[in-house]
C-alpha positions as a printed NumPy array, in Angstrom:
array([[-117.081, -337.245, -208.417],
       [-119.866, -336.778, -205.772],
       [-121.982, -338.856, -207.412],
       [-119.782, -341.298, -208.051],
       [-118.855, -341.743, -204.284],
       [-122.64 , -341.832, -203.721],
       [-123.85 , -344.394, -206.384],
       [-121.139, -346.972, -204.346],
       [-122.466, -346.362, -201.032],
       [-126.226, -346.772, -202.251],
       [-124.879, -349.841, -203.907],
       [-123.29 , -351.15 , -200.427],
       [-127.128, -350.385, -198.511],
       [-128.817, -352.062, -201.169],
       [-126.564, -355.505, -200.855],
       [-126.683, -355.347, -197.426],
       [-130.244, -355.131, -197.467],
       [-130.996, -357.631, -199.588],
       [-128.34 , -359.749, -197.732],
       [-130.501, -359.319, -194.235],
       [-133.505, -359.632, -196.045],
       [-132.477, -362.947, -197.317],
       [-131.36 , -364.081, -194.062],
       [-134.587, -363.197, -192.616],
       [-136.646, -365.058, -195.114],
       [-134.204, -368.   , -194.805],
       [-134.867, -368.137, -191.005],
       [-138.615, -367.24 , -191.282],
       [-138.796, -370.387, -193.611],
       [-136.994, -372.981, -191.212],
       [-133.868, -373.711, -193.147],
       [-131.625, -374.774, -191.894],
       [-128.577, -373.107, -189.577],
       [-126.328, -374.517, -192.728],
       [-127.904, -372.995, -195.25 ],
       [-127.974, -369.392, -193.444],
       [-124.419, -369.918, -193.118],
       [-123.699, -370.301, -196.612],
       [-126.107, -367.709, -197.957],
       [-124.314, -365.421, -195.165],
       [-120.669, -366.3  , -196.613],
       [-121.927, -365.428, -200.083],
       [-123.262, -362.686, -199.374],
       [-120.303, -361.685, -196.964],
       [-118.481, -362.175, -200.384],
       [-120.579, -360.098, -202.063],
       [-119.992, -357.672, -200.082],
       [-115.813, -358.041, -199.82 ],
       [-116.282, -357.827, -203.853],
       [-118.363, -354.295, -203.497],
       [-116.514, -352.909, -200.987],
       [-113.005, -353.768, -203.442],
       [-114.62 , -352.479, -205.995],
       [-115.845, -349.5  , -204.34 ],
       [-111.923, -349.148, -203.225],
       [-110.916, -349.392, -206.977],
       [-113.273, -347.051, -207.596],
       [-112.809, -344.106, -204.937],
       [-108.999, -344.929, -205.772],
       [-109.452, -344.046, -209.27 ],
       [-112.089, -341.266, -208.617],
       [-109.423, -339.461, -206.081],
       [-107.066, -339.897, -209.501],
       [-109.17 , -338.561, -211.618],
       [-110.088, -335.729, -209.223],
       [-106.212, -335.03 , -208.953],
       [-106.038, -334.8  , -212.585],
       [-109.39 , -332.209, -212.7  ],
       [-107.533, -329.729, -209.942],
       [-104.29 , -329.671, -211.942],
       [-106.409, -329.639, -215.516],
       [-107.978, -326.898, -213.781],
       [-104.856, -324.9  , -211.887],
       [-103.416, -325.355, -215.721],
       [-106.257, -323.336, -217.106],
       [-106.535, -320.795, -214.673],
       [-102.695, -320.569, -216.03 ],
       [-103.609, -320.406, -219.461],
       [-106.51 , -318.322, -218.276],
       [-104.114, -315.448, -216.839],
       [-101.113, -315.732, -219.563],
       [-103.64 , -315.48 , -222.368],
       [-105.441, -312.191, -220.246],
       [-102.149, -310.842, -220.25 ],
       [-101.112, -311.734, -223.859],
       [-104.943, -310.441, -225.056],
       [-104.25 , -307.191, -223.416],
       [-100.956, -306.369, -225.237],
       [-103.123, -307.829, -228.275],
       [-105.478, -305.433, -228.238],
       [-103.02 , -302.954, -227.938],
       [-101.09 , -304.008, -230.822],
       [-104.184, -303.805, -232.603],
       [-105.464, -300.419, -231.509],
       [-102.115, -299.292, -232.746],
       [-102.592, -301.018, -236.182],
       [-106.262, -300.31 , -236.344],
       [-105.19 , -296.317, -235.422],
       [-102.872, -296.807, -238.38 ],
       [-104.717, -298.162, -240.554],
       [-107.548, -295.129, -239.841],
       [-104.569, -292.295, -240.299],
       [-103.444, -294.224, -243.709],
       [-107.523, -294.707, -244.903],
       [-107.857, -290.674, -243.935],
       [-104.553, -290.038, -246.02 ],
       [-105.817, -292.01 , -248.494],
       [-109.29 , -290.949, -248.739],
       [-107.772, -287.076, -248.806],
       [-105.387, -288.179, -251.581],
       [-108.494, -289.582, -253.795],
       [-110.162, -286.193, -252.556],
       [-108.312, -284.509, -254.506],
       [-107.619, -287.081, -257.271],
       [-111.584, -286.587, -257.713],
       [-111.184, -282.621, -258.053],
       [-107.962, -282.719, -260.437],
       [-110.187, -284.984, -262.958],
       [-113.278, -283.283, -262.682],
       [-110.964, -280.246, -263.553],
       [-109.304, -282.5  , -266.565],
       [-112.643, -283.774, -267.792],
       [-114.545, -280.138, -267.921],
       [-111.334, -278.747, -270.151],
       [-111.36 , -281.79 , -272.19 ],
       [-115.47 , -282.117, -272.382],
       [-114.616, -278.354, -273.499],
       [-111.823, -279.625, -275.728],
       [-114.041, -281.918, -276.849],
       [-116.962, -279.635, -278.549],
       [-114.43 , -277.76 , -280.119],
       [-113.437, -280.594, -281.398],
       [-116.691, -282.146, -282.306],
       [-117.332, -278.686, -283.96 ],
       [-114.812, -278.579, -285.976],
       [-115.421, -282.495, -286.835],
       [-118.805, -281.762, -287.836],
       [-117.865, -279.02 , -289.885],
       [-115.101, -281.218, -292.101],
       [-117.949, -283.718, -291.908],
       [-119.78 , -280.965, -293.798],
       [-117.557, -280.474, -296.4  ],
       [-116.21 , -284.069, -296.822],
       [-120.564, -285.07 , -297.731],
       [-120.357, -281.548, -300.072],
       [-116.859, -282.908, -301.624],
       [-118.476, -286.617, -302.03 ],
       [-121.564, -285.315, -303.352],
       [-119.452, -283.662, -305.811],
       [-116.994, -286.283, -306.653],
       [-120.482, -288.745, -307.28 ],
       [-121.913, -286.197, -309.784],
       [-118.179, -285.724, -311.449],
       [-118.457, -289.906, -311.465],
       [-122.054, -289.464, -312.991],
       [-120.443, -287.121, -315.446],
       [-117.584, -289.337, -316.029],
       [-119.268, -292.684, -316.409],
       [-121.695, -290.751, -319.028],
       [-118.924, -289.659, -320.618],
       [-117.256, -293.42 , -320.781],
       [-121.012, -294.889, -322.536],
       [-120.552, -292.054, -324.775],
       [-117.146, -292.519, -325.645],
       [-117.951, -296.42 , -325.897],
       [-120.414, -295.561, -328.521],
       [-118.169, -293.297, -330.17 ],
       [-115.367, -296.272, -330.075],
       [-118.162, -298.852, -331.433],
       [-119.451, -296.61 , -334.157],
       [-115.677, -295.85 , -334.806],
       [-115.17 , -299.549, -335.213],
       [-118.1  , -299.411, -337.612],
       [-116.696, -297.118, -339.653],
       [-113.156, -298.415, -339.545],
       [-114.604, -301.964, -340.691],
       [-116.452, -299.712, -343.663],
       [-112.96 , -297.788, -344.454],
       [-111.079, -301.372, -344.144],
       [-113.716, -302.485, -346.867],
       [-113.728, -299.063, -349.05 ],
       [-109.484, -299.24 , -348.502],
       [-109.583, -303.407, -349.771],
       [-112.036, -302.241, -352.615],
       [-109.674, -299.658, -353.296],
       [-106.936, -301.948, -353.529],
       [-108.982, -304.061, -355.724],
       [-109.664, -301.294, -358.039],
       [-106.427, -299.92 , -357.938],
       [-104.944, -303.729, -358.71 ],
       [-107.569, -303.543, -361.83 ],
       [-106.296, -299.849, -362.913],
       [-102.635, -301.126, -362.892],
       [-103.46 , -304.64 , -364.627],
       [-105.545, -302.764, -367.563],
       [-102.83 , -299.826, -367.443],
       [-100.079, -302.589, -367.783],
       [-102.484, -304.143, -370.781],
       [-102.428, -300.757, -372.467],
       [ -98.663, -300.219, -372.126],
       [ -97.917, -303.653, -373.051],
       [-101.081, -303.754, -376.285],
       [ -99.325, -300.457, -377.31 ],
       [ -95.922, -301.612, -377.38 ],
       [ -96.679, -304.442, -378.926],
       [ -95.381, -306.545, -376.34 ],
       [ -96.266, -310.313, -376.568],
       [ -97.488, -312.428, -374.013],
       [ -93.862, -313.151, -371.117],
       [ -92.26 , -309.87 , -372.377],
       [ -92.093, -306.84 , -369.608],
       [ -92.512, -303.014, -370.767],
       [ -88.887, -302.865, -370.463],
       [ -89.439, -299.093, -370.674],
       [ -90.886, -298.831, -366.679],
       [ -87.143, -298.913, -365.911],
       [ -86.937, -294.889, -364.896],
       [ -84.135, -293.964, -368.096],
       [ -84.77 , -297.011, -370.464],
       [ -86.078, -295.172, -373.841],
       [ -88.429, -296.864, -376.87 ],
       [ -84.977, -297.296, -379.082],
       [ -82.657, -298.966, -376.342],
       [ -85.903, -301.058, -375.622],
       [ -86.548, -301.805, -378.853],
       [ -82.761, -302.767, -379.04 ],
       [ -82.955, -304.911, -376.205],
       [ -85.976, -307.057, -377.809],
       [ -84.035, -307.285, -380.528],
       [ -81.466, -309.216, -378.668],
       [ -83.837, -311.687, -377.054],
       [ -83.575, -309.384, -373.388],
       [ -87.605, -308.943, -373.116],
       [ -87.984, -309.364, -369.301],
       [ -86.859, -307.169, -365.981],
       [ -85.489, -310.684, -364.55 ],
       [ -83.185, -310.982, -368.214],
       [ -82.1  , -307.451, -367.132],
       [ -81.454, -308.15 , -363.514],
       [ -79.357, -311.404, -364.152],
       [ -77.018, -309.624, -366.548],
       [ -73.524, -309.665, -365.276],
       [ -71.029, -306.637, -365.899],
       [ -69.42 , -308.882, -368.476],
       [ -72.561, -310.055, -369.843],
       [ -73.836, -306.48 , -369.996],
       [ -70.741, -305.069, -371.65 ],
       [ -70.732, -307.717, -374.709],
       [ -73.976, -307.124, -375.003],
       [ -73.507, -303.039, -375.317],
       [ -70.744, -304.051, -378.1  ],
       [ -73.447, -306.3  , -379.784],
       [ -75.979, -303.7  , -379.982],
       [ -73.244, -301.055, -380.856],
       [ -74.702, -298.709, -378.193],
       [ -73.649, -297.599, -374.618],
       [ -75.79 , -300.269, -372.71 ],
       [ -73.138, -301.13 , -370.209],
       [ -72.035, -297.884, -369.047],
       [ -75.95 , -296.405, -368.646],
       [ -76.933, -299.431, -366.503],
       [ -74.138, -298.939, -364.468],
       [ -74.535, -295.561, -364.099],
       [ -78.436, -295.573, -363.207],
       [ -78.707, -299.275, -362.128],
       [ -81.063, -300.865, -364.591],
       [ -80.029, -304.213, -362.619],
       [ -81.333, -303.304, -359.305],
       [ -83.963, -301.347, -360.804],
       [ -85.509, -304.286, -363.02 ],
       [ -84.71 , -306.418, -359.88 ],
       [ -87.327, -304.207, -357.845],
       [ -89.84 , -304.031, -360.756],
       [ -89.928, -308.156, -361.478],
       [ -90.183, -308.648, -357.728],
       [ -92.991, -305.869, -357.535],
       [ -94.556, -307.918, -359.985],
       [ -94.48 , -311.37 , -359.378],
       [ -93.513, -311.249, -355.636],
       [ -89.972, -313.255, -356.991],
       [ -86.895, -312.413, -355.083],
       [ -83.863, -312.669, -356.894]])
């Protein structure tokens, strides 16, 4: 503000310096009386012009310097209120910060002994532990003894499995040589009953068609020969006789024909031997 007031009043010396010194060159030059009047009223207008604006200005500077003393009576308010609202402040905080401290000690006393009841826990269970390992170790032991074992039993068994796989293939062998020896068998056996049935039939004179009607388990030579006699030469003739059939034909021959068929079943009998032979059912 000082300042301000001084920068007008150099302002005013300086116009009205160079307002003299104008008048005095004016003068010292021989112009005339006019002239210096004129120069005078403009500079006398100059000078009404500063001085209202130096007015305006120490107007508005006594304003602003109003507006400084109550800016600063408002912070030396502000100043004291927040002296007196910092003071219960710190209090407060003391109080908290004292609180906080007591909980932290509680706290810290409480882990204390948090820290002391686990390393408590953790030497009985690091103690629990090697027993435990121990006794791990030791079934550990005898799980690699019962493996080692159970791979020699597996040794033993596969062995076992390549022997009996040999066994089955040479078994194989020699069921595909009895298979042969059983067919040749057959074969022979099919030869045996073909030349026995040649025999049989070349020694009772049986012609070529006719069956030994004597394989029928109680037929004799004479009812045989009977039979021929009457054209009945073949097991099917025999097994297509009907009861009537059979009984005219016991009367024709004069023997008891009828009744021993029925009685020991020549029909079903002859049946079985024609389809033993030709592979005929009837």
């Amino acid at each position: 503000m000082i300042y301000l007031i001084g920068e007008m009043l150099l302002l005013l010396l300086i116009a009205a310096a160079i307002g003299f010194a104008a008048a005095w060159v004016l003068r010292g030059l021989g112009q005339s009386r006019a002239m210096g009047e004129a120069a005078a009223a403009l500079w006398s207008q100059r000078l009404s012009a500063a001085e209202a604006e130096y007015e305006a200005k120490s107007l508005a500077a006594e304003a602003a310097n109003a507006r400084l003393k109550a800016d600063l009576h408002a912070a030396q308010t502000r100043v004291g209120t927040l002296e007196n609202d910092g003071g219960k402040r710190v209090a407060d905080m003391e109080a908290v910060l004292k609180a906080q401290v007591r909980a932290a000690e509680a706290l810290a006393a409480e882990r204390t002994q948090a820290l002391e009841q686990l390393r408590i826990a953790f030497s009985t269970a690091n103690e629990e532990s090697r027993h435990r390992i121990a006794a791990a170790d030791a079934e550990a032991h005898r799980l690699a003894a019962e493996l080692e074992e159970a791979v020699k039993e597996a040794e033993r068994v596969r062995a076992e499995q390549a022997r009996l796989a040999e066994l089955e293939s040479d078994l194989a062998a020699r069921q595909e040589s009895v298979d042969a020896l059983q067919s040749r068998i057959a074969e022979l056996e099919a030869s045996l009953q073909t030349a026995a049935t040649a025999r049989s039939r070349a020694r009772a004179g049986l012609a070529p068609g006719e069956d030994d009607l004597q394989q029928i388990p109680g037929l004799g030579p004479v009812m045989a020969k009977a039979l021929r006699a009457q054209g009945i030469v073949t097991f099917r003739a025999i097994a297509a006789l009907t009861p009537e059939e059979a009984a005219a034909l016991g009367v024709k021959m004069g023997n008891t024909f009828a009744e021993r068929a029925r009685r020991d079943d020549w029909f079903g009998k002859a049946r079985a031997l024609h389809e033993a032979q030709t592979g005929e059912t009837l």
